[in-house]
C-alpha positions as CSV (number, residue, x, y, z in Angstrom):
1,X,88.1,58.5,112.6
2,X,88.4,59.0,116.4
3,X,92.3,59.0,115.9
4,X,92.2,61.5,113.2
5,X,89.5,63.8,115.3
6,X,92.4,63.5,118.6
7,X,95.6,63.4,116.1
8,X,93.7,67.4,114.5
9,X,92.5,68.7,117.7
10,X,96.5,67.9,119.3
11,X,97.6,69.7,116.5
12,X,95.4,72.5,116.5
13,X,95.9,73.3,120.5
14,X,100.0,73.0,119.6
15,X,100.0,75.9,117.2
16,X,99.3,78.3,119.9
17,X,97.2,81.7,120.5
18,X,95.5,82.4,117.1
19,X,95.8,85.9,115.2
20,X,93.2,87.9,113.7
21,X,94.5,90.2,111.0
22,X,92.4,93.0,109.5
23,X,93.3,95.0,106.4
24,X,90.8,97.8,106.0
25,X,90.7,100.1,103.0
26,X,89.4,103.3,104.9
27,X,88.8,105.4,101.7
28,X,86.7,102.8,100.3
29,X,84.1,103.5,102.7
30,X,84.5,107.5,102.3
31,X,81.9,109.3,99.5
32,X,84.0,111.0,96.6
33,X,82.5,114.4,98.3
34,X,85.1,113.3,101.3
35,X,88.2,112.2,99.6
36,X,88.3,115.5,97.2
37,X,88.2,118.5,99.4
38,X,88.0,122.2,97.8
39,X,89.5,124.8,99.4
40,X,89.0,129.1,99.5
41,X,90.7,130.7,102.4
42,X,91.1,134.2,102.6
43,X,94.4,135.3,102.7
44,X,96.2,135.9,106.5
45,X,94.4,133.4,107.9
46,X,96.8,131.5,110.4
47,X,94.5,128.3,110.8
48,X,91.5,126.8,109.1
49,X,90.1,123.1,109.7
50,X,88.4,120.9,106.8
51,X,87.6,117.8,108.4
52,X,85.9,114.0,107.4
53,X,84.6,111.7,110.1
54,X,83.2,108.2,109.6
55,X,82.4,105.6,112.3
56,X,83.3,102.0,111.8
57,X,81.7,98.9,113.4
58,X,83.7,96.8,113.8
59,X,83.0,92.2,114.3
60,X,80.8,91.8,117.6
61,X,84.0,90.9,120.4
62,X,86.1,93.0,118.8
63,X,86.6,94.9,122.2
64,X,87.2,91.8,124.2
65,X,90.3,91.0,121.5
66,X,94.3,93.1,122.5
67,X,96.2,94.3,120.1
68,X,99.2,93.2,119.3
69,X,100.1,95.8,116.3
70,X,98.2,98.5,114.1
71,X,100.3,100.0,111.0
72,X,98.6,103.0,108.9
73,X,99.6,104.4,105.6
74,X,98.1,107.1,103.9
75,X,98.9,109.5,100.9
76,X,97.3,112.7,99.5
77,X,97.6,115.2,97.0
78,X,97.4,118.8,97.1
79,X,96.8,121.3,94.1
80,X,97.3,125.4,95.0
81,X,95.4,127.0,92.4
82,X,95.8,130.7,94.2
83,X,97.3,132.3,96.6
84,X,100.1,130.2,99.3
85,X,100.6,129.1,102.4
86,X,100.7,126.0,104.0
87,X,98.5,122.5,104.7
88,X,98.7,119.9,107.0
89,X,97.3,116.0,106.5
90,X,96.6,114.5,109.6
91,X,94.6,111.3,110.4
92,X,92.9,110.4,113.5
93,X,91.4,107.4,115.6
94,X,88.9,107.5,118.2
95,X,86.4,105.8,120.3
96,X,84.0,108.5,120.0
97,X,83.1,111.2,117.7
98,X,84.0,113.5,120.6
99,X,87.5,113.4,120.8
100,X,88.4,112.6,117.4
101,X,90.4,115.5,117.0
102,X,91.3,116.4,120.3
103,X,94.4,114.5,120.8
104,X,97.9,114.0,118.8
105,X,97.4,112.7,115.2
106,X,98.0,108.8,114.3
107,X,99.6,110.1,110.8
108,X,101.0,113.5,110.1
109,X,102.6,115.2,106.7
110,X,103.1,118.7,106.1
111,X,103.0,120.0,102.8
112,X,105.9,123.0,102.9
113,X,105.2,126.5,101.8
114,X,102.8,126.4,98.5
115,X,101.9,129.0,96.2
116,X,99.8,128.8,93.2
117,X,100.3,126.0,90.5
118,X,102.5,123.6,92.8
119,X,101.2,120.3,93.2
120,X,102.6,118.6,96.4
121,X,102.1,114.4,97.3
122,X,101.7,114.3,101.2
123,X,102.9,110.9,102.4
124,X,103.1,110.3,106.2
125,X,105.2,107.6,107.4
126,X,103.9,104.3,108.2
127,X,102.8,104.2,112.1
128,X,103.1,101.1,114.0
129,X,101.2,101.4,117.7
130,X,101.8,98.1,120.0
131,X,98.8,97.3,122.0
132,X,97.2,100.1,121.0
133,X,94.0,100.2,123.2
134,X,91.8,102.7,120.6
135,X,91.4,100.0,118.6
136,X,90.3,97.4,121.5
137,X,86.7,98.5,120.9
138,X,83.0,97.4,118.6
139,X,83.0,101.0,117.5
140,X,85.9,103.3,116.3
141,X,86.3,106.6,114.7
142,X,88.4,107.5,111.7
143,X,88.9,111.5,110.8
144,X,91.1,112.9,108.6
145,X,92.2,117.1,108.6
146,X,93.2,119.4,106.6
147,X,94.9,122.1,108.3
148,X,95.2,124.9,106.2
149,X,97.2,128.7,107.2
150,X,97.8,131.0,104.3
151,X,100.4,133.6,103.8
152,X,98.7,137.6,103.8
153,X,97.6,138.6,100.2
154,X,95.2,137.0,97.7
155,X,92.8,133.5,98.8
156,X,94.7,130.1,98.6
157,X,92.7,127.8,96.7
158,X,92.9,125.0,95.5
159,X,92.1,120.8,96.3
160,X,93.3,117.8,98.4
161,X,92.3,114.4,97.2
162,X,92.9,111.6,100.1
163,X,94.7,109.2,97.8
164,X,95.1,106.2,99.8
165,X,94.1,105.5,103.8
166,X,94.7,101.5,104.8
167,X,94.8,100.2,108.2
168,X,96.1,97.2,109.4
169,X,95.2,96.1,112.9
170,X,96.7,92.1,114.5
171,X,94.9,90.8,117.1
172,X,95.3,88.4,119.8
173,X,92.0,86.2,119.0
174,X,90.0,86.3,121.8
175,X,87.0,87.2,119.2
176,X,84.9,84.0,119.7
């Protein structure tokens, strides 16, 4: 017994520095209120914000973990019903709620001049951060934005449904 406790515990220190891996569905956790946004903006407007926060708790030592990679994908849909213009998906992360959409987005994906009755899938490209230190933290903030101008002339409406939002962050364990 004693040989096979040494013989696993020689293994276990030769396979090196562990990896934590964490798959998260982010629009799991939004409300159906969040992932299916109406819109009415008068027409002219060169910039209106719809926005969704939610915070995230992440494992107690989280924080005292580094990164090693973080990949995002997201997709949404947009429906003009009126008017046109233009809308932009962005997603954010943040350590606090305060400068969740201050800085550049994680994920971007414009949707093109719209006018009533298109339908348009916005699909950013996958990101992949090294050592990303926004995610070496307990807490984190997720937002996602609708940036919507429309052209002069009659409202733009219509809706964007948030479709899919996953993150993927590696870790170097250091969680325990």
């Amino acid at each position: 017994m004693k040989a096979l406790t040494a013989a696993l515990l020689v293994l276990l220190a030769a396979c090196g520095e562990g990896r934590v891996i964490f798959n998260v569905d982010v629009l799991s956790f939004l409300s159906a209120s969040d992932s299916v946004k109406s819109f009415d903006v008068f027409g002219g407007i060169p910039l209106t914000d719809s926005t969704v926060s939610k915070q995230f708790f992440l494992p107690p030592g989280f924080g005292k973990s580094s990164v090693d990679s973080v990949s995002a994908t997201a997709a949404a849909a947009i429906i003009c019903t009126g008017g046109g213009g233009t809308v932009r998906f962005d997603v954010f992360f943040a350590r606090t709620q305060g400068t969740l959409f201050t800085s550049t987005p994680y994920l971007t994906a414009n949707s093109g001049a719209l006018v009533a009755g298109d339908s348009v899938t916005l699909l950013p490209p996958t990101l992949v951060s090294l050592a990303d230190t926004v995610f070496n933290t307990d807490t984190l903030w997720v937002g996602i934005r609708a940036r919507i101008a429309t052209n002069i002339g009659p409202n733009m409406t219509g809706r964007l449904r948030l479709q899919d939002l996953h993150v993927r962050v590696a870790l170097q364990d250091k969680i325990f």
